[in-house]
C-alpha positions as CSV (number, residue, x, y, z in Angstrom):
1,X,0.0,0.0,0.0
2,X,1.3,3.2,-0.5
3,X,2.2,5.2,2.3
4,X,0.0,8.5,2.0
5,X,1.7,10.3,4.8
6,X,5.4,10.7,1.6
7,X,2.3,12.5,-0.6
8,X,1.6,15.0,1.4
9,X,4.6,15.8,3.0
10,X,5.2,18.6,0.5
11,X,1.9,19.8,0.5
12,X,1.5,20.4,4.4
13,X,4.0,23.1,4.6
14,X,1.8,25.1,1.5
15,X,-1.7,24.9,2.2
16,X,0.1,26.6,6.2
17,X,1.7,29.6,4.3
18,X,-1.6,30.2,3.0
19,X,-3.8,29.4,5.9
20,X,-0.5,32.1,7.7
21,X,-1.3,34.7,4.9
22,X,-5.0,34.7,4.9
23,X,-6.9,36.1,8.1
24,X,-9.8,34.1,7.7
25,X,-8.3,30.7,7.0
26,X,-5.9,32.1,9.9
27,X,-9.0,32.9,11.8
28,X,-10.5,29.6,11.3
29,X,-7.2,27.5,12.2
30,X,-6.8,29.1,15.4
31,X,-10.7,28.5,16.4
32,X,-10.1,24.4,15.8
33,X,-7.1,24.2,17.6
34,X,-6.9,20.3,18.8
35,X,-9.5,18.9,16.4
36,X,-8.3,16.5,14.2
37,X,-10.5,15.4,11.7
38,X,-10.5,12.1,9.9
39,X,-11.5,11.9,5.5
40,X,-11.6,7.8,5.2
41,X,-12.4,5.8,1.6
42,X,-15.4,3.6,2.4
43,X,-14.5,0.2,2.2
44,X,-10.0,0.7,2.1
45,X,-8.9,1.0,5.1
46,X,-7.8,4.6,3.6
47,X,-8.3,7.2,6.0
48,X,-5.7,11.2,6.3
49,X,-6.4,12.6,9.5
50,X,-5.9,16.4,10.1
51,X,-4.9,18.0,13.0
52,X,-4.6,21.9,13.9
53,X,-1.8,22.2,16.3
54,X,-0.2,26.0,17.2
55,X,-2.8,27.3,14.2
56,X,-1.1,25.1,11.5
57,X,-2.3,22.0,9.7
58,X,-0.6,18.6,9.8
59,X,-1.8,15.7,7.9
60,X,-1.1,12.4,8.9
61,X,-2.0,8.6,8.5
62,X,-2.5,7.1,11.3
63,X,-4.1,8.5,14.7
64,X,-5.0,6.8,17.7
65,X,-8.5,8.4,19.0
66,X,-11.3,8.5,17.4
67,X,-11.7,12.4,15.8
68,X,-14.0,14.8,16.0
69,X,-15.5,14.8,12.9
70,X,-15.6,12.2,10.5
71,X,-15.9,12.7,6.3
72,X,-16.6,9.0,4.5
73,X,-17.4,8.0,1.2
């Protein structure tokens, strides 16, 4: 399986320079500090988790807890 967390490793640190340079992505960010919010593939096993942590995003394969908020399909 391929591991998901190599694809976005280059995209985390863009989608954080513009969350840093728009006030209401900014905005947003710092109002779900410690969410984390899961985005599975019904039926694969396939699930990224995001986390806001200090106002940033970080993306991430694996998580222990159940999140917050769960997008499936």
């Amino acid at each position: 399986m391929i591991d998901l967390g190599i694809l976005f490793k280059p995209l985390t640190p863009l989608i954080n320079k513009r969350i840093s340079e728009q006030t209401p992505a900014r905005e947003l960010a710092e109002s779900l500090e410690g969410e984390t919010m899961a985005v599975r593939l019904r039926d694969t096993g396939i699930a990224v988790y995001l986390h806001v942590v200090d106002g940033k995003l970080t993306l991430s394969t694996r998580y222990n807890e159940e999140p917050g908020v769960v997008l499936s399909g």
